[in-house]
DRENKEZA-562300 format. One record per residue (C-alpha): residue number from 1; residue in one letter; x negated, y, z. Coordinates in nm, 3 decimals. Each point is the difference from the previous one (the first is absolute). Example, Ala and Ser with C-alpha at 12.3 -4.5 7.8 and 13.67 -1.06 7.14 Angstrom:
BEGIN
<atom><num>1</num><residu>a</residu><X>-1.230</X><Y>-0.450</Y><Z>0.780</Z></atom>
<atom><num>2</num><residu>s</residu><X>-0.137</X><Y>0.344</Y><Z>-0.066</Z></atom>
END
This chain:
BEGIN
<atom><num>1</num><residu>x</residu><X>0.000</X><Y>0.000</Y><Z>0.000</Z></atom>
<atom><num>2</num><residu>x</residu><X>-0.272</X><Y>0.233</Y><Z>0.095</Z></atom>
<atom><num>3</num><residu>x</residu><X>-0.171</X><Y>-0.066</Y><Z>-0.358</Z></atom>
<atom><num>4</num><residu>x</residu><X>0.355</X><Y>0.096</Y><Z>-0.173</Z></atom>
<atom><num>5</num><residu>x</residu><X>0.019</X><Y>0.347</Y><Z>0.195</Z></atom>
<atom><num>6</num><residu>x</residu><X>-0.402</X><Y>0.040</Y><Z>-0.082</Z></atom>
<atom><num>7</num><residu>x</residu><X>0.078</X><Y>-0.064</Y><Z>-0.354</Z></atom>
<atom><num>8</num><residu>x</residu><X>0.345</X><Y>0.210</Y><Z>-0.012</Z></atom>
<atom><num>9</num><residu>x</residu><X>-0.225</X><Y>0.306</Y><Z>0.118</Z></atom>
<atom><num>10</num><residu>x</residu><X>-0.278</X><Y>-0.031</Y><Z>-0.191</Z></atom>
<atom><num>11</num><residu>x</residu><X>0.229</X><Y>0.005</Y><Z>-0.326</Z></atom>
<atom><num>12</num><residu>x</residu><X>0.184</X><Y>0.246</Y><Z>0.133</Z></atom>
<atom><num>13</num><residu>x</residu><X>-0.339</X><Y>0.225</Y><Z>0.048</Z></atom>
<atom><num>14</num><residu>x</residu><X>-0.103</X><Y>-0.138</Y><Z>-0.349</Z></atom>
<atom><num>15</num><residu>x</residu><X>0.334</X><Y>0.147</Y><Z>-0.157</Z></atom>
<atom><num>16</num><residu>x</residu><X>-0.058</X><Y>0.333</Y><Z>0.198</Z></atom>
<atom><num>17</num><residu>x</residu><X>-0.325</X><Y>0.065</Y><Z>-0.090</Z></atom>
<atom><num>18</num><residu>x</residu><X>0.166</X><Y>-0.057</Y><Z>-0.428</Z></atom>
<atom><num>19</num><residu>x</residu><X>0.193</X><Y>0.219</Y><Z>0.051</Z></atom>
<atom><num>20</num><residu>x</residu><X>-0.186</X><Y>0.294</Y><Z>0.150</Z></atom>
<atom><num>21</num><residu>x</residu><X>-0.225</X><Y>-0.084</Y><Z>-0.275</Z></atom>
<atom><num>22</num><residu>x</residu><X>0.246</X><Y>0.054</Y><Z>-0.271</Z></atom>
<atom><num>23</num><residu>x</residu><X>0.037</X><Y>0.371</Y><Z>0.143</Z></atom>
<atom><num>24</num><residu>x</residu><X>-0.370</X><Y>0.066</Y><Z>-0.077</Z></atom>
<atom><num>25</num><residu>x</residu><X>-0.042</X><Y>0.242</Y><Z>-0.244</Z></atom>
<atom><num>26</num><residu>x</residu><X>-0.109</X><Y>-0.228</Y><Z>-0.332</Z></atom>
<atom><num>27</num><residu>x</residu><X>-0.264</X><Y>0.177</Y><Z>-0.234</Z></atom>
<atom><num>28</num><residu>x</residu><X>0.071</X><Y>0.005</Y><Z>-0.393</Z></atom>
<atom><num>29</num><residu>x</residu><X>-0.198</X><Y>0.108</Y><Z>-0.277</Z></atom>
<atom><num>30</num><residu>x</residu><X>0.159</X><Y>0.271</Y><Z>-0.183</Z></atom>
<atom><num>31</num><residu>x</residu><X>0.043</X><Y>-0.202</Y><Z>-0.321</Z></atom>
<atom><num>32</num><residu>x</residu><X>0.221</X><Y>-0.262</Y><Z>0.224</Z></atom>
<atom><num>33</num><residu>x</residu><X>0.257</X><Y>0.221</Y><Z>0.126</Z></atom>
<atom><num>34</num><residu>x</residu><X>0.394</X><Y>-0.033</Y><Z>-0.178</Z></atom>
<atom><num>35</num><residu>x</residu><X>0.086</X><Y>0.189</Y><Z>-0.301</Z></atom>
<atom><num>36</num><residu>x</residu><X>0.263</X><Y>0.198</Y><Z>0.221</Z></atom>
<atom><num>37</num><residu>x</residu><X>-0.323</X><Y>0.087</Y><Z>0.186</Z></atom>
<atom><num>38</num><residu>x</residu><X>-0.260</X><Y>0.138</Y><Z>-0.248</Z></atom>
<atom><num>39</num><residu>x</residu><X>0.368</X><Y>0.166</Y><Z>-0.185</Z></atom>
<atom><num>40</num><residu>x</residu><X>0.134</X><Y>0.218</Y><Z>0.340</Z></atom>
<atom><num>41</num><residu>x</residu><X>-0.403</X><Y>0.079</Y><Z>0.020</Z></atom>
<atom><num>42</num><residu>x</residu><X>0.025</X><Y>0.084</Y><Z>-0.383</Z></atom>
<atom><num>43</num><residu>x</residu><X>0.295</X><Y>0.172</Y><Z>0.008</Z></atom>
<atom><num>44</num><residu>x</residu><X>-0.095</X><Y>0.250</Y><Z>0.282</Z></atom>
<atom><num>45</num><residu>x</residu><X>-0.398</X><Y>0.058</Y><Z>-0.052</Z></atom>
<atom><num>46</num><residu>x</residu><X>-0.074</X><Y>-0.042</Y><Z>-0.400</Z></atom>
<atom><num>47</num><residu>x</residu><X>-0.326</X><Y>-0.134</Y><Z>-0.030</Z></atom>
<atom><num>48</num><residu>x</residu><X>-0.044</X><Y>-0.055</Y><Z>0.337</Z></atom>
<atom><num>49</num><residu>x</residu><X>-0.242</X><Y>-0.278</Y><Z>0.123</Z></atom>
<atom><num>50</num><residu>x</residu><X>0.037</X><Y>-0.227</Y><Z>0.272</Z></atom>
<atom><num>51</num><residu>x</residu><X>-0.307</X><Y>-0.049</Y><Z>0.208</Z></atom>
<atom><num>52</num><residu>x</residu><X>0.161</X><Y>-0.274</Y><Z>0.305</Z></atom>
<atom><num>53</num><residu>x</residu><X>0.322</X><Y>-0.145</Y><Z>0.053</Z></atom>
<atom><num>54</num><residu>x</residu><X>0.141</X><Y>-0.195</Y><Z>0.230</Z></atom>
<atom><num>55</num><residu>x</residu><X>0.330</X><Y>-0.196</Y><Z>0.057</Z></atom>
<atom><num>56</num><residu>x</residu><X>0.146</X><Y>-0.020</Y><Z>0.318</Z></atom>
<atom><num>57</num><residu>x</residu><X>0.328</X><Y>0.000</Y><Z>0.182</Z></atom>
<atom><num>58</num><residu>x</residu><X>0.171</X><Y>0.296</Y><Z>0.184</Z></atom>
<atom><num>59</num><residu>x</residu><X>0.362</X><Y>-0.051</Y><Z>0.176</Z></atom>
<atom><num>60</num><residu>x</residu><X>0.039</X><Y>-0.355</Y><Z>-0.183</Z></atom>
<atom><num>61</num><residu>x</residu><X>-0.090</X><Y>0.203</Y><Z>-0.308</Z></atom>
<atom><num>62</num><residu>x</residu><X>-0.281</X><Y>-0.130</Y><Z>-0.258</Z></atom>
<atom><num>63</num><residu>x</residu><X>-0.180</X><Y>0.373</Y><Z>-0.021</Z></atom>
<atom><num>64</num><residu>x</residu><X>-0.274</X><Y>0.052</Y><Z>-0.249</Z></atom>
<atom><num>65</num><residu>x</residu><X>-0.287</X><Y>0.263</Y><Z>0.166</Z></atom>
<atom><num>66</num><residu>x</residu><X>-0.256</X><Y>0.151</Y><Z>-0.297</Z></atom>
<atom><num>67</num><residu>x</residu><X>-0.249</X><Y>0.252</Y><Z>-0.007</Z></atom>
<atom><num>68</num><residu>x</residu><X>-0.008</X><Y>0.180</Y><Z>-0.319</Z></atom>
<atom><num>69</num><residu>x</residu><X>-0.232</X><Y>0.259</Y><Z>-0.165</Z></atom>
<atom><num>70</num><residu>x</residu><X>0.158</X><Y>0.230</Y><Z>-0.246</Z></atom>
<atom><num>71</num><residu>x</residu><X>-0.192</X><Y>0.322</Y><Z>-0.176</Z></atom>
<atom><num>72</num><residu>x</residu><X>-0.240</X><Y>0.003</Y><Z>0.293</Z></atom>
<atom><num>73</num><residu>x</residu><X>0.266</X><Y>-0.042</Y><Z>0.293</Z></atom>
<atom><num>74</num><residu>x</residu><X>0.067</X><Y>-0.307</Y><Z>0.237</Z></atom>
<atom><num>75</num><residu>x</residu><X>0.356</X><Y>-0.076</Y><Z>0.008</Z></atom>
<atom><num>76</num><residu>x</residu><X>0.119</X><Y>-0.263</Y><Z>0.230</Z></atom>
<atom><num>77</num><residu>x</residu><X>0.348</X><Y>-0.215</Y><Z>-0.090</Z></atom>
<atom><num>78</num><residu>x</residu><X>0.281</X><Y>-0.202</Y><Z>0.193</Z></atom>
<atom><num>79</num><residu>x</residu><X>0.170</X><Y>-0.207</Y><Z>-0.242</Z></atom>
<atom><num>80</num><residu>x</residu><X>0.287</X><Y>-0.302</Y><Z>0.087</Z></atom>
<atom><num>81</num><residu>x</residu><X>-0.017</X><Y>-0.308</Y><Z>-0.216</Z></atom>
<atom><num>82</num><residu>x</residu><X>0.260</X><Y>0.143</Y><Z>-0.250</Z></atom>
<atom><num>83</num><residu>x</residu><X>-0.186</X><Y>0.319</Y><Z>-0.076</Z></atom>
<atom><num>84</num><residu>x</residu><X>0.175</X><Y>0.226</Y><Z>0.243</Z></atom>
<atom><num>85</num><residu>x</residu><X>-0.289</X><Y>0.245</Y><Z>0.074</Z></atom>
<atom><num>86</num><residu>x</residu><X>0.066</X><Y>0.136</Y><Z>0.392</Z></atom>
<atom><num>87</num><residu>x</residu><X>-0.297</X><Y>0.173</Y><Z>0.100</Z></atom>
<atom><num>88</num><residu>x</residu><X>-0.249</X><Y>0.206</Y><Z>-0.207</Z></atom>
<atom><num>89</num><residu>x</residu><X>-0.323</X><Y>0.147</Y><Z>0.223</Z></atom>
<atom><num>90</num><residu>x</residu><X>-0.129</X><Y>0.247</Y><Z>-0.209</Z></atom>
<atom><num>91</num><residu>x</residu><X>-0.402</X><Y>0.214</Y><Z>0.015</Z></atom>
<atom><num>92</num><residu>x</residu><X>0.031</X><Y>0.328</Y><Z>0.109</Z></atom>
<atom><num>93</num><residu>x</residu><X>-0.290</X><Y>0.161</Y><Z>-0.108</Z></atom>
<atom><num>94</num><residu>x</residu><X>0.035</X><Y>0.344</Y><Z>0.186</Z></atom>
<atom><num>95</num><residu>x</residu><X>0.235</X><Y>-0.056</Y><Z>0.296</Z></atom>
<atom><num>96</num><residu>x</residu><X>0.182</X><Y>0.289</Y><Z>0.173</Z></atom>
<atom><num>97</num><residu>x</residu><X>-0.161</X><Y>0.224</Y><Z>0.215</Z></atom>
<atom><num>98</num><residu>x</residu><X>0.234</X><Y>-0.137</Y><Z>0.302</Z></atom>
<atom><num>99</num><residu>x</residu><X>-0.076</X><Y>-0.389</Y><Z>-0.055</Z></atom>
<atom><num>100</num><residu>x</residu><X>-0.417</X><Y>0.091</Y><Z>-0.014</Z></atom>
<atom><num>101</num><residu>x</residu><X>0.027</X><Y>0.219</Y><Z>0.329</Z></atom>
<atom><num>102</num><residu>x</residu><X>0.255</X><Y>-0.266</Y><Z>0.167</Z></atom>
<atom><num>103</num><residu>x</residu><X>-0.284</X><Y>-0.337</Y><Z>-0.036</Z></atom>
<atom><num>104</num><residu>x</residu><X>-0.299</X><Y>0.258</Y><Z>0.073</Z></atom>
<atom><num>105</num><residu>x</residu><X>0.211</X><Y>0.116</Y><Z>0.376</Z></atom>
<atom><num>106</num><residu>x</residu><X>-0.010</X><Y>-0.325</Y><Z>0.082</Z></atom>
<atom><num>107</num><residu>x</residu><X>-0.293</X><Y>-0.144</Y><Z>-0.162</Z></atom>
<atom><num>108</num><residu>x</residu><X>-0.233</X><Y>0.350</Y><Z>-0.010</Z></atom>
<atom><num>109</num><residu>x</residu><X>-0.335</X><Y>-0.276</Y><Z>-0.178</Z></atom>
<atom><num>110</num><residu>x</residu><X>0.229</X><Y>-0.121</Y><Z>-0.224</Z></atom>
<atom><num>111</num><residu>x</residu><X>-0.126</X><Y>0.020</Y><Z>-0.385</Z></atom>
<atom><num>112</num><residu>x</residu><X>0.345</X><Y>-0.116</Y><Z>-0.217</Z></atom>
<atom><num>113</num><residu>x</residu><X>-0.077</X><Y>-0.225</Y><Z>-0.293</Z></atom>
<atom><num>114</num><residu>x</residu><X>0.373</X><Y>-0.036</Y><Z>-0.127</Z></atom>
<atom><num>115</num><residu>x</residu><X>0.303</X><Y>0.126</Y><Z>0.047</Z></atom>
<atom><num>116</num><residu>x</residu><X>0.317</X><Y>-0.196</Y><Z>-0.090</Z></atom>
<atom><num>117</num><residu>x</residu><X>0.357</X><Y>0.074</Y><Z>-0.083</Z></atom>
<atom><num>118</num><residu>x</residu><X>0.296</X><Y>-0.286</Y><Z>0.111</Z></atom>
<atom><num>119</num><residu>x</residu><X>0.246</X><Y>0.022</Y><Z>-0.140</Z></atom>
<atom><num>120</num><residu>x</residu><X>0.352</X><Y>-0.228</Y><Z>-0.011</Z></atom>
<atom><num>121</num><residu>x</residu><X>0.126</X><Y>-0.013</Y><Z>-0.400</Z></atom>
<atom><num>122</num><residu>x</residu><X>0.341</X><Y>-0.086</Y><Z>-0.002</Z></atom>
<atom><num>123</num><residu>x</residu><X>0.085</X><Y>-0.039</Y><Z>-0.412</Z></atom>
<atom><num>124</num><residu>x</residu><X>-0.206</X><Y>0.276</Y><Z>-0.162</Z></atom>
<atom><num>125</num><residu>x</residu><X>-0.002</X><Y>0.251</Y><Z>0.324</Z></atom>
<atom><num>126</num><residu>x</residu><X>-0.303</X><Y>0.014</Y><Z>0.202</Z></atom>
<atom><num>127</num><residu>x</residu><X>0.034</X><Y>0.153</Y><Z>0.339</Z></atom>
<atom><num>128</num><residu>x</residu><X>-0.303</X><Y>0.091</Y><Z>0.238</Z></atom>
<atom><num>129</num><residu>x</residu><X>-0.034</X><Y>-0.156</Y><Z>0.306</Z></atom>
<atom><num>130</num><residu>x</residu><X>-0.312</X><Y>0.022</Y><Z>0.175</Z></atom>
<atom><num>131</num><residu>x</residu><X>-0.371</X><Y>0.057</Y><Z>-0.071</Z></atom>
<atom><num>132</num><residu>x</residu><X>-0.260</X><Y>-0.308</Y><Z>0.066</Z></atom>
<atom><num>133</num><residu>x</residu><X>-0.342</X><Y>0.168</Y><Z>0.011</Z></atom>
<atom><num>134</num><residu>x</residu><X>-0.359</X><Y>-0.169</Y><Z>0.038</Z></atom>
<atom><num>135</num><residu>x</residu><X>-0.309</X><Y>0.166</Y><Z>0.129</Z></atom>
<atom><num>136</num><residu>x</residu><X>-0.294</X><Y>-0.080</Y><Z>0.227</Z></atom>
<atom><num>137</num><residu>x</residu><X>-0.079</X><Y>0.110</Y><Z>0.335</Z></atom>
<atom><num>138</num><residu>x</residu><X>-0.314</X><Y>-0.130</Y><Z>0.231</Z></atom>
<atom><num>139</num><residu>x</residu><X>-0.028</X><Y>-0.212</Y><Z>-0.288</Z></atom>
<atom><num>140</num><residu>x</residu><X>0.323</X><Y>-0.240</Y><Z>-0.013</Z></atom>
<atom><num>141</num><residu>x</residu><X>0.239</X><Y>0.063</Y><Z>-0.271</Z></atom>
<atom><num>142</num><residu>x</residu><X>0.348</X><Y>0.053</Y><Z>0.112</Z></atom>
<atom><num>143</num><residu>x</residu><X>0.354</X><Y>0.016</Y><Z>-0.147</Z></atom>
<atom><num>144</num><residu>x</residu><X>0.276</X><Y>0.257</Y><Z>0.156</Z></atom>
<atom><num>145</num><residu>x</residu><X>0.325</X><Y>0.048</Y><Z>-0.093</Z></atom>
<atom><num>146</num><residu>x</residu><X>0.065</X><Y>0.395</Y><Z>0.001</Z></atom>
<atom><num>147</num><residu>x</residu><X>0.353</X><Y>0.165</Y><Z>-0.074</Z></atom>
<atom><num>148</num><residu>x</residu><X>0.037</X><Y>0.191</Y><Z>-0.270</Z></atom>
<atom><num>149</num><residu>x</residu><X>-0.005</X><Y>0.319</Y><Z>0.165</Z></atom>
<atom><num>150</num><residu>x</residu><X>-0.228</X><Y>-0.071</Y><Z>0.229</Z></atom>
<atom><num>151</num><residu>x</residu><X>0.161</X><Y>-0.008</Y><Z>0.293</Z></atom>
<atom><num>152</num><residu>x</residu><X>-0.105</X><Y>-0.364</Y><Z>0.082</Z></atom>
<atom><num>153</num><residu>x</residu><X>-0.359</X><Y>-0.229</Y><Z>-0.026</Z></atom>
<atom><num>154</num><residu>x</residu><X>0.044</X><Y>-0.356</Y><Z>0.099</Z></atom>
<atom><num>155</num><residu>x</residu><X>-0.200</X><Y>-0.305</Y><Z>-0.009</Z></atom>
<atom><num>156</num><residu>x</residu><X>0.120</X><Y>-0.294</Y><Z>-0.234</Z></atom>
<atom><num>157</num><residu>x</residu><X>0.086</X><Y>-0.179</Y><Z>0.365</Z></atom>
<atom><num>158</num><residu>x</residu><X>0.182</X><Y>0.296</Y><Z>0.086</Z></atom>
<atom><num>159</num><residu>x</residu><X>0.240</X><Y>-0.037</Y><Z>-0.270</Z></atom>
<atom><num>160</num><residu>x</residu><X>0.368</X><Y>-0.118</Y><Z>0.088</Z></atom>
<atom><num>161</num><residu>x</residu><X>0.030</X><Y>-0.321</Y><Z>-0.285</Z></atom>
<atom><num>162</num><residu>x</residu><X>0.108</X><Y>0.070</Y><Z>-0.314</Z></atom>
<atom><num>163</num><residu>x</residu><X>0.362</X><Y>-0.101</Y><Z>-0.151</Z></atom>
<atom><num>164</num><residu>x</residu><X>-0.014</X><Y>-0.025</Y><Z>-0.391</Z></atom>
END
């Protein structure tokens, strides 16, 4: 009996550990990802190139997370399975005056080497959401989320969870 219950809960940490597997981001090679992919990617950025994707799942949701490069900006992309595009991160090159005085308050070393800007697309309409920005300080690289007026800097651990 006690080799049943050992064996019951080892298969039972065997089909656990599957399944947290299966929520592991998977990498892809650009040239592998759907048609309804590369054509929302198409469609949006002409000419665009993608430089890393990734397939994942978000909510029970197969989600599709690129980084593209298009005319010398990065471009990052949220696409479902079916081609619905819900997130575009864009490159800022020259962010407001109120985002680069809100990270250098509360990071006064910082040196900022992008500036990005989320944004939810629902259909064709993009609407702003947040700022993700990336500098160094003391020599670590760090991401903060900073609101688009300013009036906020938080760490990516900070963040409340996302719903998409």
């Amino acid at each position: 009996m006690k080799n049943i219950a050992l064996l019951i809960g080892a298969g039972f940490i065997g089909l656990s550990l599957t399944a947290f597997a299966a929520d592991e981001p998977k990498k892809l090679a650009p040239k592998d990802l759907p048609a309804k992919i590369t054509q929302t990617v198409n469609a949006r950025l002409p000419g665009a190139q993608i430089s890393s994707a990734e397939k994942e799942t978000e909510n029970g949701k197969v989600v599709y997370d690129l980084e593209i490069t298009q005319k010398n900006l990065k471009y990052e992309m949220d696409i479902q399975e079916d081609g619905t595009l819900i997130e575009i991160e864009k490159e800022v090159k020259s962010p407001s005056a109120a985002v680069t005085k809100a990270v250098m308050q509360k990071y006064p070393d910082a040196k900022i080497k992008i500036v990005m800007e989320v944004n939810k697309v629902e259909g064709k309409k993009e609407t702003p959401q947040h700022y993700e920005v990336t500098f160094t300080t003391a020599g670590k690289e760090k991401e903060v989320v900073v609101a688009l007026d300013g009036s906020s800097v938080k760490e990516e651990a900070e963040e409340a969870p996302e719903k998409k």
